[in-house]
N, C-alpha and C positions, 0 to 999 in steps of 0.2 A: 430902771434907767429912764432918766425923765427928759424927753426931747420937743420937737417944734408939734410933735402931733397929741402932747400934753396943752399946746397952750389954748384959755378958756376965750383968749379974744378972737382966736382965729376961726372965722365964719365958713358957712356951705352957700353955695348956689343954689341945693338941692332944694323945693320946696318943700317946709315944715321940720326939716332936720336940726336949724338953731333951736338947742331950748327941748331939742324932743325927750322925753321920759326917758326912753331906752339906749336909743341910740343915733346921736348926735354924731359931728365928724369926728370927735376922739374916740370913738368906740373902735367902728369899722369890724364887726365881729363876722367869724365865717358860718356857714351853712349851705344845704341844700337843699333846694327847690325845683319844682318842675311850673311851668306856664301852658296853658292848652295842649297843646301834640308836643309840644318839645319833651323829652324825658328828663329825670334830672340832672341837674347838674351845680357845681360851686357858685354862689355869690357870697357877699357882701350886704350887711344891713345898712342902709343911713336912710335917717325918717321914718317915712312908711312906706320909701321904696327898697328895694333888690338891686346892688348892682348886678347885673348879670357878668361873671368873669370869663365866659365862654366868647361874649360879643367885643368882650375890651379885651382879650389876648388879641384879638383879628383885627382891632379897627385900625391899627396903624398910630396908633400916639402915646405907646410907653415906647422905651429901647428896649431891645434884643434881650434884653437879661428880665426884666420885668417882666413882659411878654410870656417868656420861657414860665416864669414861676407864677402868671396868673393862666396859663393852660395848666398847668399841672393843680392848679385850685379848682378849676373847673370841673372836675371829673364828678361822675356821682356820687364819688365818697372822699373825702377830704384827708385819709390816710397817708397816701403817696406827699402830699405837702406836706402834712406835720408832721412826714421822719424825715423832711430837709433842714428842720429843725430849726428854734432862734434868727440867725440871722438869713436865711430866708424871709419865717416873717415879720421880720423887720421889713425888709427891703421892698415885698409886696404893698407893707402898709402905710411903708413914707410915698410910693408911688401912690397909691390910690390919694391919697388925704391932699398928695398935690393936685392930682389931679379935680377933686372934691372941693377944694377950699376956691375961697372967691376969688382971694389973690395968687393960686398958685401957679406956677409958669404954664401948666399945661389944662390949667381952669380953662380953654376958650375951647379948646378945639374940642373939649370934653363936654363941655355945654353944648357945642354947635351938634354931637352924636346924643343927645341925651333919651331922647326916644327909642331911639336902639340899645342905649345900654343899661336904662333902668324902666326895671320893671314893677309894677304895684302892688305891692306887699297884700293888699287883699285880693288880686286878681290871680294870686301864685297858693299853691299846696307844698308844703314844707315836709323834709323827708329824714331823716335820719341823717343826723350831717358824716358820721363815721361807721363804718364796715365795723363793727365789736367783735373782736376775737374772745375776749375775756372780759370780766366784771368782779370785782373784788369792793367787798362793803365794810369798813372801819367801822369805828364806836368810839370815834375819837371826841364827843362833846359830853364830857364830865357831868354835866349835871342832869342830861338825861341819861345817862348810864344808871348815874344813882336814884334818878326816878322810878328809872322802869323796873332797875335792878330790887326795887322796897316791892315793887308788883312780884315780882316772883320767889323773892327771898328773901323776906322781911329782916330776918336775925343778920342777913352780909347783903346789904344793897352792893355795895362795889368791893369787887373781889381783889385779894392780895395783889393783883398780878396788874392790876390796872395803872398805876401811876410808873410802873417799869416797859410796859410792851405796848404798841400800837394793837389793840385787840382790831378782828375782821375775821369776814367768811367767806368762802368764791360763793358767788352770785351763780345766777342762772342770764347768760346773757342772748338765750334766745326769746327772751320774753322783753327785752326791753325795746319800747315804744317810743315813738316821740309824740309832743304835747297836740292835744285833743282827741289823740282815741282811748275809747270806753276801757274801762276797767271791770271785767265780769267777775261778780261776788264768788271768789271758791268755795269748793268745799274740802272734806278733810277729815283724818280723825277728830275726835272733841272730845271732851273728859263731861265728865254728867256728875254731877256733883254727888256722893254718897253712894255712887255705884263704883265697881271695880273695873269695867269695862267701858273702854271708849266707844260711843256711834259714831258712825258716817251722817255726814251733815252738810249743808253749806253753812259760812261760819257767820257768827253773830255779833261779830268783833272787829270787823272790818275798819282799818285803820291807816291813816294816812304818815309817811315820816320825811320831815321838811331837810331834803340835803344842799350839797355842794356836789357836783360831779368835777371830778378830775379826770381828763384827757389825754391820754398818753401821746406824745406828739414821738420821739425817737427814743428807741429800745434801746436793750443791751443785751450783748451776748451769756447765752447761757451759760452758767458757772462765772461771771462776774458780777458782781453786787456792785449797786451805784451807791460811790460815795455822799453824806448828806451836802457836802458841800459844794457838788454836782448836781440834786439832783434837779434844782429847778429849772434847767437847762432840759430836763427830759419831761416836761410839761407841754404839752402844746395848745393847752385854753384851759376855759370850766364852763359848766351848764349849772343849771338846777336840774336836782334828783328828788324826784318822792318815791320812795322804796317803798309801796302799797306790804302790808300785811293783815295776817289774820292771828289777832291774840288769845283766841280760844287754840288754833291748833297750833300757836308757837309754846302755848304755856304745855302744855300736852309733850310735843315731840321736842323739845327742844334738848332735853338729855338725854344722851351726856355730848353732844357731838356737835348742837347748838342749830340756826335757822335752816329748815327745808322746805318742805310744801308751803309753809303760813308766810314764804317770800317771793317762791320764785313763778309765781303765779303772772307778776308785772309788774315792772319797774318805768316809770315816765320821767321823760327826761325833756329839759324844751331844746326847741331845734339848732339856738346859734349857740357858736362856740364863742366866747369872751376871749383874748389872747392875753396873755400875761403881760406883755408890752400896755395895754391899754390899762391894766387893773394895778400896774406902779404905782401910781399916787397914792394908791388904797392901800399899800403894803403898810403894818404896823407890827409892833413889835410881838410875840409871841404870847400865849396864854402866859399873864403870870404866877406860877406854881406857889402854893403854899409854906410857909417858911418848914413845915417838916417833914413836905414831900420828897424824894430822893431824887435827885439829880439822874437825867439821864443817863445810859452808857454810853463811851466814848463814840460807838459807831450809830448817835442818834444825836451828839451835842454839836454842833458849832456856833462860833460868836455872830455871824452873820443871818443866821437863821432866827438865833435869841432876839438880835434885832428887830428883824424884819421880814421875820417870815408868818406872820399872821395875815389876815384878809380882815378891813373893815367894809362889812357889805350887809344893810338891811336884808331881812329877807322878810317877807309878811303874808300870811296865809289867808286866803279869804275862802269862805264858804256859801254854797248857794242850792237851797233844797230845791225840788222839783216844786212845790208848792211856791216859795220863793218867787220863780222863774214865772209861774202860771201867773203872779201875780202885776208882774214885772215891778216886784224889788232885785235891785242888787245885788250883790253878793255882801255879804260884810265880814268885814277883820274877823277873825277870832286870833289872832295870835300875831304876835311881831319878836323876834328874834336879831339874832349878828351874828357873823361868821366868827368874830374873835372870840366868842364864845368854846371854840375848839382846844381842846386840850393839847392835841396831838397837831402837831404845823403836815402841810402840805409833803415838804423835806423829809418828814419825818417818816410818814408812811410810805412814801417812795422808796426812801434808804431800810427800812424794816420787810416791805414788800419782796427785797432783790437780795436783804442778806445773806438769804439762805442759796443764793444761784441763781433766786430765780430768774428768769426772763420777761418781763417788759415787751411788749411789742406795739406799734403804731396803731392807735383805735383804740386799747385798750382803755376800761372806765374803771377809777375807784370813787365810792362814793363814799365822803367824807363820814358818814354816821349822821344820827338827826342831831340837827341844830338846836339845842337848848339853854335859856338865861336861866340864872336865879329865881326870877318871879316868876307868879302864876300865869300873868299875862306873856312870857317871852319862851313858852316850850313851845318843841315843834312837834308832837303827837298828841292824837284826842284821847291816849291813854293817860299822860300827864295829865291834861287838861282837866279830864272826869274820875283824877283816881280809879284807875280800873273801872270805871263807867258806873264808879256807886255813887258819883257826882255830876248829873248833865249839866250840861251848860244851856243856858239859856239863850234864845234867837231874836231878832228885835218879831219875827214872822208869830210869836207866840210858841213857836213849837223848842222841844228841847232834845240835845245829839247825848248819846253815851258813847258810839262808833256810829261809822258812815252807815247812812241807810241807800235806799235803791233810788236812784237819780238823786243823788247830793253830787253835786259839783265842786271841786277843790282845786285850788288856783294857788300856785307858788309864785309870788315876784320876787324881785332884788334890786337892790341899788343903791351904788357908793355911791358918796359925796364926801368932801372936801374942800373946802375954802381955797378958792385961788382955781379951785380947777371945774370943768365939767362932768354935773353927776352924769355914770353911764349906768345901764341897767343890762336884763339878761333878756327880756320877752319872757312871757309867759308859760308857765308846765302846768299842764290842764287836764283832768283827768275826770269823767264821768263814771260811776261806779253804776253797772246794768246788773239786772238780779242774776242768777244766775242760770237762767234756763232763755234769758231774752237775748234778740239782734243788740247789735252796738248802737246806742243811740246816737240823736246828731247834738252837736254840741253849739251852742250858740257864740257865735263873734269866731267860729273858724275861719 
């Protein structure tokens, strides 16, 4: 639905937010934050400040209804909001963007508070924006399936069953982090090449996988499946995900029952949530399926999804060794990706997720599968990248990766654009890998 907080002329008072990378006034994305002694709590991104939603439910310049639904944003986990579901955040989001915008009717008195209500996005530490009850990780981008799938099973990279079922595995969601803390190298079984027996190891495969997170914003009751052409109504944002693995002990343990230890070690995810209201313009139409691929089953097709239920949304990996950093180069690209790239639509894992009963609950994360194009330059893992790591890649630093070493720094961003409208992006999912017997290190630009 594309409305007045789609349009690209309409400006912010906020300074630095026209024009900003991430997140300009059509964004307006949720999260949570804490400032000095204040504990966490809900805001809003624009520019590089935080609205604070705790100090705008109080100051006296939304109505009674707004108000109501930016206290209940404010809490330190943004659940309770996103099972009010849609239009809620709607209603939260045309108030704020009035409130934000230069010309909006209640831009003055918003301006005249603005010290109280925004806060500086460097002077704040960012928290897990939802309470995760659950974590469920798809394989829904076809070309890395078939990538990874030639690594493990050369003769059937992608199995019969792939172009019929949303393939996934329940995650481990007490491990999941938000953006900038360390990621410590596991250990694990490991296969030894020509011996019959695995050792205990920490692994040597350590591996980055560039996602989409999907955010459960309102459940369903147990024993009712949500229809596909409901389900995006039960979305309540997206992040980026890097689902961290270890491809020594996933090649190991992974039959017959498929990822355990070599995933659930740590999953990163960055802090705001994106609303689907904001990510409209980006909707496009769905992966298009091959002419001898099999159509859907009924309780996975409809005409509205075919449309437009894809995401066009850059995603681009950048890499930064500890050497790197000592030297103060940058981090640099190794890979650029798109979310249309998914085989499997948003809709589709939702309505696959709950056909069997199951239940959905508010917080709940699926993580879309790694993002992978066609080319060599557009996968989202360093196992694509390096053929099973019998191919480094090379660094402009001299030095060359087969999997992540100890202080490599790995950076997910995003961001749609579109002609006519305002690119928005996600912030950053940031993730330092520490060997595995060291403290968490600190991570630069936190």
């Amino acid at each position: 639905m594309i409305d007045e907080t789609h349009d690209a002329t309409r400006r912010s008072w906020v300074a630095g937010a026209d024009g900003h990378a991430d997140f300009p006034l059509q964004n307006l994305p949720l999260g949570v934050f804490s400032c000095g002694a204040d504990g966490p709590r809900g805001g809003m991104a624009i520019g590089d400040d935080i609205l604070d939603l705790a100090e705008l439910a109080g100051a006296g310049i939304l109505d009674a209804g707004a108000a109501a639904l930016a206290r209940t944003a404010a809490a330190p986990a943004l659940n309770a909001f996103l099972a009010l579901g849609p239009a809620a955040r709607r209603a939260l989001r045309r108030a704020v963007f009035d409130l934000l915008a230069v010309d909006g009717a209640g831009s003055q008195a918003a301006r005249q508070m603005s010290t109280r209500l925004l806060k500086p996005a460097r002077a704040c530490t960012m928290h897990l924006p939802v309470s995760i009850g659950d974590y469920t990780d798809f394989y829904a981008g076809i070309h890395h399936a078939t990538n990874a799938g030639a690594q493990f099973r050369p003769n059937e990279p992608l199995l019969g069953n792939y172009k019929y079922v949303p393939i996934a595995y329940h995650g481990r969601s007490s491990s999941i982090q938000v953006d900038g803390a360390a990621v410590r190298r596991p250990a694990g079984q490991l296969p030894v090449s020509g011996a019959r027996a695995p050792v205990h190891a920490a692994t040597d495969q350590l591996d980055f996988e560039a996602e989409l997170g999907v955010v459960i914003g309102t459940g369903n009751p147990m024993g009712e499946p949500i229809p596909i052409g409901a389900a995006r109504e039960h979305v309540g944002g997206y992040c980026l995900l890097n689902d961290w693995s270890a491809r020594d002990i996933q090649a190991w343990e992974y039959r017959p029952l498929g990822p355990f230890t070599a995933k659930n070690f740590a999953t990163t995810i960055s802090p705001w949530i994106v609303s689907p209201e904001a990510l409209a313009p980006f909707r496009r139409q769905a992966f298009r399926r091959g002419a001898g691929d099999p159509a859907p089953l009924a309780y996975l097709d409809d005409e509205e999804d075919r449309s437009s239920g894809g995401l066009d949304c850059e995603v681009t990996i950048g890499l930064q060794t500890a050497a790197m950093r000592g030297s103060g180069t940058p981090p640099v690209t190794i890979s650029t990706t798109n979310t249309a790239y998914l085989y499997w639509t948003v809709a589709q894992m939702v309505a696959h997720h709950t056909v069997s009963g199951c239940n959905l609950r508010s917080g709940d994360l699926l993580g879309t599968g790694t993002i992978s194009g066609p080319a060599p330059d557009s996968v989202g893992s360093l196992m694509e990248m390096t053929h099973g790591g019998r191919e480094p890649i090379a660094l402009p630093s001299g030095e060359s990766r087969r999997f992540l070493e100890d202080g490599d720094l790995v950076i997910l961003s995003a961001r749609c654009t579109r002609e006519g409208f305002s690119s928005i992006g996600f912030g950053a999912c940031r993730g330092m890998v520490a060997s595995a017997a060291s403290r968490r290190p600190d991570i630069p630009g936190r």
